[in-house]
N, C-alpha and C positions, 0 to 999 in steps of 0.2 A: 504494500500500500504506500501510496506517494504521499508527503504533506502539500498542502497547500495553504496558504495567508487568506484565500476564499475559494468554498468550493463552487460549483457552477450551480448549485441549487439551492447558494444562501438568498435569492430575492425572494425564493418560493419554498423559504423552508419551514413555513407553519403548514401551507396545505400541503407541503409532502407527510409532518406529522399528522395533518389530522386522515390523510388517505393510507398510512399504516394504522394508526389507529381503527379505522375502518376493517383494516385485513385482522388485524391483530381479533377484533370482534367477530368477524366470519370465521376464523380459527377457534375462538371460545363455542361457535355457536354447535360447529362440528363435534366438539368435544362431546356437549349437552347432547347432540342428535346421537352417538354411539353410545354414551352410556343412560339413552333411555330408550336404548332400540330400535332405533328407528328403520326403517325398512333401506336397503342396502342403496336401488336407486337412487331415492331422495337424498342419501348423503351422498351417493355419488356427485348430484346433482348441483349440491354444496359447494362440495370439493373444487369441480369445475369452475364454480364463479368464484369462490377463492383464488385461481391460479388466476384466471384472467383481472383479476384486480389486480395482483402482484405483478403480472406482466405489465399491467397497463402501469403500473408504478414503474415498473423497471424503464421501459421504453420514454417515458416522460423524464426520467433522472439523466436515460442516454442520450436524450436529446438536448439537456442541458449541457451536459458534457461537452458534447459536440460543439453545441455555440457558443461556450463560455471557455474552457480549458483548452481543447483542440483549434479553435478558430485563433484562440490568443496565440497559442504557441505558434503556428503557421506564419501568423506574424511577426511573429519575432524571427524564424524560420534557422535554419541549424538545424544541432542536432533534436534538438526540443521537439522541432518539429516532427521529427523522422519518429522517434518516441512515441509523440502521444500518437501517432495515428495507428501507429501498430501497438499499443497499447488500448484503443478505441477498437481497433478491427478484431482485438484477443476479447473482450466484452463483447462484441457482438457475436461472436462465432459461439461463448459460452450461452447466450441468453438463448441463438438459436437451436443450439441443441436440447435446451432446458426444456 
């Protein structure tokens, strides 16, 4: 993990806590749904929109990156730049295997 003095999602970083908080609660919610047996589909069904929330966060965090982190360093351009992109393209390749 790299440091940074800001990272590319500090303008928008209450609604990224309040959209884990969001997942954080579809996780509880799943919890409550297995341990009061609830029929296999309907958690599946859960589950599902769990993931897609998380993605939809992940892809919203990578787009900050993109415009905030990788756009900065490209201007600067060097090694920085060579870095973050293959650093951004190692993130994406993870997120789409995910």
């Amino acid at each position: 993990m790299t440091d940074h003095a800001t990272p590319g999602y500090a303008a928008h970083k209450q609604a990224h806590v309040t959209r884990l908080r969001r997942v954080e609660g579809q996780i509880r919610g799943l919890q409550r749904l297995v341990e009061s047996d609830t029929y296999c589909i309907d958690v599946l069904t859960q589950v599902s929109a769990a993931k897609r929330a998380l993605d939809s966060f992940a892809l919203s965090l990578l787009e900050e990156h993109l415009a905030h982190c990788v756009s900065d360093a490209i201007a600067q351009g060097g090694d920085e730049a060579e870095n973050k992109i293959t650093e951004a393209s190692a993130a994406i390749s993870r997120l789409v295997r995910s």
